[in-house]
C-alpha positions in Angstrom: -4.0 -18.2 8.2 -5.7 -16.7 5.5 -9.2 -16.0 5.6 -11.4 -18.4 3.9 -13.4 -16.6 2.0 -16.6 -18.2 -0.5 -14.5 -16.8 -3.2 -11.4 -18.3 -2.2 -13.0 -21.7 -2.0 -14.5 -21.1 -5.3 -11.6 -20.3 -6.8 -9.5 -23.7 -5.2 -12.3 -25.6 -6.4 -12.7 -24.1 -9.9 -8.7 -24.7 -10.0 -8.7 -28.2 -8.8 -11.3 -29.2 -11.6 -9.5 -27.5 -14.0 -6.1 -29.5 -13.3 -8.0 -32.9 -12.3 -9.2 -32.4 -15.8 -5.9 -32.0 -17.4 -4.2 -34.6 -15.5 -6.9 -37.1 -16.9 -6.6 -36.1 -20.2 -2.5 -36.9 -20.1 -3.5 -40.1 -18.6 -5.9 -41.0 -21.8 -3.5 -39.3 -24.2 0.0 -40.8 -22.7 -1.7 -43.9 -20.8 1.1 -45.2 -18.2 0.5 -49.2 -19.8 2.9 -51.6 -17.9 6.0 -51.2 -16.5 7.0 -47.3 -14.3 4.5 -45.4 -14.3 5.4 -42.2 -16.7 2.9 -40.1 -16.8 2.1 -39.6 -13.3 5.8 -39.4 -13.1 5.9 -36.2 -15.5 3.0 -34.7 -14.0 3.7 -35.3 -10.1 7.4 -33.8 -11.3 5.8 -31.1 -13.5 3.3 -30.2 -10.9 5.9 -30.0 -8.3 8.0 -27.4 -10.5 4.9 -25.6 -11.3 3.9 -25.0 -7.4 7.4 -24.2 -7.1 7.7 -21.1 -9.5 4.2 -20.1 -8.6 5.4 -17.1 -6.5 7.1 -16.0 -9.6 4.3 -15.1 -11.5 3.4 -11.3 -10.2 -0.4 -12.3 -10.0 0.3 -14.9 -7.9 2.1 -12.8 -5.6 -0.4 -9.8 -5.9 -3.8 -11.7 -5.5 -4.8 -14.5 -3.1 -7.8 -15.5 -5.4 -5.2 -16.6 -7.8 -2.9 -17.8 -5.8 -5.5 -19.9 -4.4 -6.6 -20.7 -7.6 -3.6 -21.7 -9.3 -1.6 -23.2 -6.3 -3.9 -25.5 -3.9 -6.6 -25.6 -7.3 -5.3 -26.3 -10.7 -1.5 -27.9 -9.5 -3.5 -29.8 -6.8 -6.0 -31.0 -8.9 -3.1 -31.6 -11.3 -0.5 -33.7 -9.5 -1.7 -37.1 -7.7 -0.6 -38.4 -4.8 -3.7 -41.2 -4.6 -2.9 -41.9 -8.0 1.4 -42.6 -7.0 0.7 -44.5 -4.2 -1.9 -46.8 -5.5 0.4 -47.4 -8.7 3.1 -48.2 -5.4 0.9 -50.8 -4.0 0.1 -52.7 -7.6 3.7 -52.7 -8.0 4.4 -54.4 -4.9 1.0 -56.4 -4.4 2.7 -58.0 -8.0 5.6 -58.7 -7.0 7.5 -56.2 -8.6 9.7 -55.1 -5.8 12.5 -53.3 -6.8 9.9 -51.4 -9.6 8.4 -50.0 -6.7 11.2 -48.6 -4.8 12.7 -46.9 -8.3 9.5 -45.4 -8.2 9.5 -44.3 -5.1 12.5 -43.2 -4.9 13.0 -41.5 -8.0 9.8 -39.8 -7.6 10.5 -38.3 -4.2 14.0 -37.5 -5.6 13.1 -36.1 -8.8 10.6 -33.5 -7.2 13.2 -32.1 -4.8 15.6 -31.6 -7.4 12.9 -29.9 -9.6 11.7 -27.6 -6.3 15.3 -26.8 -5.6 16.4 -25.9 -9.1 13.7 -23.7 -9.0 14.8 -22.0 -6.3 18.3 -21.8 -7.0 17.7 -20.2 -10.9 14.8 -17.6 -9.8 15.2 -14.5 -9.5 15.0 -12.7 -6.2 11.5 -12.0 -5.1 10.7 -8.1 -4.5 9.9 -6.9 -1.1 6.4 -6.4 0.2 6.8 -2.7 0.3 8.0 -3.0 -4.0 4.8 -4.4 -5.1 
């Protein structure tokens, strides 16, 4: 386990506010309305891709403070699980049934298919020792 450093929490916490933020602002700009859900859709998806590439970026892979910062912070902050499952309940507390199971469904489906094209279309990661 990594050590938990003051900085390190910082840096989660400075992240998370950072993509909380930007995950409220798609909401106001691209409200979800009636109907699936959309927007948390795209980001939960886009988040998902995002955490998935993250070891991809050489300061991610190089620093702990970012990784920390960019990973658990800004694409935690960013995706929403509370958010998913709460839209989940609505959907079936009204009744909307088969709504709800697209959405679960498709959500769970569409982020595994995101995290494995990731893995399949990035390059090898260099050893340790190459860095």
């Amino acid at each position: 386990m990594t050590h938990l450093s003051p900085r390190l929490l910082l840096a989660v916490a400075a992240g998370g506010a950072v993509g909380a933020v930007a995950r409220y602002l798609l909401g106001e700009l691209a409200a979800d309305g009636g109907g699936f859900p959309w927007t948390t859709f795209a980001i939960n998806v886009v988040g998902c891709t995002l955490l998935a590439g993250l070891e991809l970026l050489p300061l991610a892979r190089r620093s702990a403070l970012w990784a920390a910062a960019l990973g658990p912070g800004v694409l935690g902050g960013f995706t929403t699980f509370s958010t998913y499952s709460e839209q989940l309940r609505s959907m079936l507390d009204a009744g909307d049934v088969l709504l709800a199971a697209l959405y679960l469904l498709g959500t769970l489906t569409a982020c595994l298919v995101a995290v494995t094209v990731v893995g399949r279309v990035a390059p090898p990661l260099p050893e340790e020792d190459e860095l």
